[in-house]
Steps between C-alpha positions, in 0.01 A plus 500: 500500500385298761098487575407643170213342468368699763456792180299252275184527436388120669579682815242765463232389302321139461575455127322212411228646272580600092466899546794487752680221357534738206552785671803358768591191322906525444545766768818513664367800719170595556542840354610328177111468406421885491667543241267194350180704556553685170517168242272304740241807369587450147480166480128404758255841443227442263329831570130432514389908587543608158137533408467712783587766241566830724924523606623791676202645622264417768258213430127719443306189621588175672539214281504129589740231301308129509553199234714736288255782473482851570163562707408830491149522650254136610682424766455585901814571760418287815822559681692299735890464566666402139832394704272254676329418157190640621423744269209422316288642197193421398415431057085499512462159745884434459759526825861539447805553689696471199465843287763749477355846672663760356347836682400825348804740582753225491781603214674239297804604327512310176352161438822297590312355819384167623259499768341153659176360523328633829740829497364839642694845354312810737431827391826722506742187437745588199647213370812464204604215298646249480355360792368202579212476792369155630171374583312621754713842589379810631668821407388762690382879457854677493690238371771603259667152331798697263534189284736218480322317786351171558212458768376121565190370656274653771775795575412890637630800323417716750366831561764757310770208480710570233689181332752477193754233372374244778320197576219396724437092567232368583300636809747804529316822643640869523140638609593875555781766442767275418771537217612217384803524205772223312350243810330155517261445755426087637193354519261653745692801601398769659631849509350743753413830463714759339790226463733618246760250325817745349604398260774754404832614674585856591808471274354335203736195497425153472349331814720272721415236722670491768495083593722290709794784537502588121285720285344327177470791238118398336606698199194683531462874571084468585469212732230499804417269687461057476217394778476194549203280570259532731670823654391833591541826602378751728386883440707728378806310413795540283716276356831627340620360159598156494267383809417092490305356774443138515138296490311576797703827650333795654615872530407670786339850421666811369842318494743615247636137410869506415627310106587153564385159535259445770443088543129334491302584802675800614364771729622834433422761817741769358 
């Protein structure tokens, strides 16, 4: 097929660094690497939440993760924006951005989670395992992460964003009412508002691609959305199953954005 490279992951996301080199390395398509999500869990999370000691049930008190301990009281919350790395709390004459604040009212599933130095779970945010969350994350009152799901560095789960079988890079942000399923999201994304990525076909079959004339069959029944670097969205949109949108392309708001390949720096009005 000619211009097939346009589908691989190079033309998407800068893969220079190890997580993404593991994650995309080999990919003939871009798609290829959800269905790496699963072993890349397996193999990287080293759950460090475990001593938190209270699954399936809202946390009674907030709790604070720092040099491999659970602090449960002697510390101070000084606020700030984690995403920024900002968010600072205070150890008797001691300042740190780089504690894990884990909110009262915030439910963790089971202990098969890996959260980052400097990362802020609020009060109401139910999170499952596996799932891996970078440094310096915030995931917001609402949030609902169903597991399977890798979050980098300084990202936003937003306000009742609900996430499963997908990955965030570094810098990606879905700050409010967003649904986000079987999709990667670039570095420093940005969905708006109520942007929805289907991931699921009215008939239930595989998604198809249409590209260059043809249709690629991904082999996958659940497939969202790829965005690539640098791009965003407006309020309110939807993509439709098998949606990818080159580094650096914008969606206008409440467009319904047709399956297909949409090249780096496109502008979608609708």
């Amino acid at each position: 097929m000619e211009n097939a490279e346009l589908l691989g992951p190079g033309n998407f996301f800068a893969c220079a660094d190890e997580f993404t080199g593991r994650l995309f390395d080999g990919c003939v398509y871009v798609w290829e690497a959800l269905s790496r999500i699963s072993p890349f869990l397996k193999e990287q999370l080293r759950s460090n939440i475990r001593d938190v000691a209270c699954f399936m049930q809202p946390l009674p008190q907030t709790v604070v993760i720092l040099d491999g301990r659970v602090w449960r009281e002697g510390f101070a919350i000084l606020g700030g924006d984690a995403a920024k790395g900002t968010f600072t709390v205070r150890f008797g004459d001691r300042e740190t951005t780089e504690a894990v604040v884990l909110c009262a009212g915030a439910v963790l599933w089971n202990d098969q989670i890996q959260l980052g130095a400097g990362t802020v779970v609020e009060p109401g945010a139910f999170i499952k395992g596996p799932t891996i969350i970078g440094s310096h994350t915030e995931v917001r009152q609402g949030a609902y992460i169903r597991g399977q799901c890798i979050v980098g560095d300084r990202c936003v789960v937003g306000h009742t964003t609900e996430m499963k079988s997908s990955v965030l890079l570094d810098g990606a942000k879905a700050g409010h009412f967003a649904y986000i399923g079987d999709s990667i999201l670039g570095r420093d994304t940005n969905l708006g508002a109520g942007t929805k990525l289907a991931n699921l076909k009215l008939k239930g079959d595989t998604v198809y691609i249409p590209f260059e004339g043809q249709y690629i069959d991904t082999g996958l029944r659940k497939f969202g959305a790829i965005i690539g670097d640098g791009s965003e969205t407006g309020c309110n949109v939807v993509t439709n199953p098998g949606t990818l949108l080159g580094k650096g392309s914008a969606v206008f708001p409440t467009v319904s954005v047709k399956a297909g390949y949409y090249g780096a720096n496109s502008v979608i009005r609708g």
